[in-house]
C-alpha positions in Angstrom: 4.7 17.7 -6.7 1.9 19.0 -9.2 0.9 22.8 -9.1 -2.6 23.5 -7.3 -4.4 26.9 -7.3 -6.1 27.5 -3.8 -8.1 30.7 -3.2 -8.6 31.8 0.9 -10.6 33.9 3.1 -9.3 37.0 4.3 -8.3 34.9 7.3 -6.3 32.4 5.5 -9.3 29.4 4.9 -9.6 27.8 2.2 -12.5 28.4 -0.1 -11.4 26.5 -3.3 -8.7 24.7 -5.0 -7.9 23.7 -8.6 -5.6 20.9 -9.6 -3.6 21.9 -12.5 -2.2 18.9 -13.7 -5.2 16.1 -12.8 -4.7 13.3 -15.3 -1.5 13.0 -17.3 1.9 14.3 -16.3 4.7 12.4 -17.7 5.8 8.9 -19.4 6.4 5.3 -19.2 6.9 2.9 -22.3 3.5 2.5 -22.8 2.6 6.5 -22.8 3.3 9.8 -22.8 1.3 12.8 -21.6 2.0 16.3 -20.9 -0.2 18.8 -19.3 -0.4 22.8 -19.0 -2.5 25.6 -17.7 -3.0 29.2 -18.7 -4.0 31.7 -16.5 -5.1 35.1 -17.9 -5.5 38.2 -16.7 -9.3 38.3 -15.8 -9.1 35.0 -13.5 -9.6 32.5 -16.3 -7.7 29.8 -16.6 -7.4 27.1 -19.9 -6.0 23.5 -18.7 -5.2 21.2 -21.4 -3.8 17.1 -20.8 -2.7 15.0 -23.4 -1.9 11.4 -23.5 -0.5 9.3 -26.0 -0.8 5.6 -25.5 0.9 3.1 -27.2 2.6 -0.7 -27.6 5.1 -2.0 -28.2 6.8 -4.7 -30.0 9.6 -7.1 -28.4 12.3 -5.1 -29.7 10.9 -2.5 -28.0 10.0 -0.5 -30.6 6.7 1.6 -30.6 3.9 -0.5 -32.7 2.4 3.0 -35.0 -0.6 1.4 -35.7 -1.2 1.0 -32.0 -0.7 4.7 -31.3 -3.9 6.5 -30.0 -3.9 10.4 -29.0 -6.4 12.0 -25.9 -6.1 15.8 -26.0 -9.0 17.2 -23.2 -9.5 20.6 -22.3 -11.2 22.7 -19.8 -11.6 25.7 -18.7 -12.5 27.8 -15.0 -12.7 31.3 -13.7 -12.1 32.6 -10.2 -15.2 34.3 -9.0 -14.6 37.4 -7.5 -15.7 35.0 -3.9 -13.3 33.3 -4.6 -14.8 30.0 -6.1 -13.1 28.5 -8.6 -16.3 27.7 -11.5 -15.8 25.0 -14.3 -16.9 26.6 -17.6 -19.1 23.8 -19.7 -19.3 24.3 -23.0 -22.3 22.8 -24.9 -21.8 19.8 -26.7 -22.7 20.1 -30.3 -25.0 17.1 -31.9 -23.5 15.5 -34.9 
């Protein structure tokens, strides 16, 4: 079972929901991931997933070289309606 966030209606209806853990949430031999939210006080919330991927040799030992870390955050708000709003941050050209 993975955490969601759902907001409601007075009336009990649904008007949004945010997954908390979307992408990685725990292991097998070929990765490892862990995942975590953040919810402050003025109805933002920081979600961050990380994956670590990896192979292995036929010992099966990790191969370093072949180790290659994804680390993606994102962030939301709860609207005072009760829509639950991705915040985008602009992408900087390099």
């Amino acid at each position: 079972m993975l955490p969601i966030i759902k907001t409601t209606d007075k009336n009990g209806n649904k008007i949004a929901e945010l997954k908390l853990y979307e992408r990685y949430c725990g292991a097998d031999e070929f990765m490892w991931g862990i995942s975590w939210a953040k919810i402050n006080e003025d109805f933002s919330i920081h979600l961050t997933d990380s994956l670590m991927t990896y192979e292995r040799n036929v010992n099966g030992e990790i191969i370093e070289e072949s180790r290659k870390l994804e680390v993606r955050h994102r962030h939301f708000f709860i609207e005072n309606n009760g829509l639950i709003i991705e915040k985008k941050h602009p992408t900087t050209a390099v």
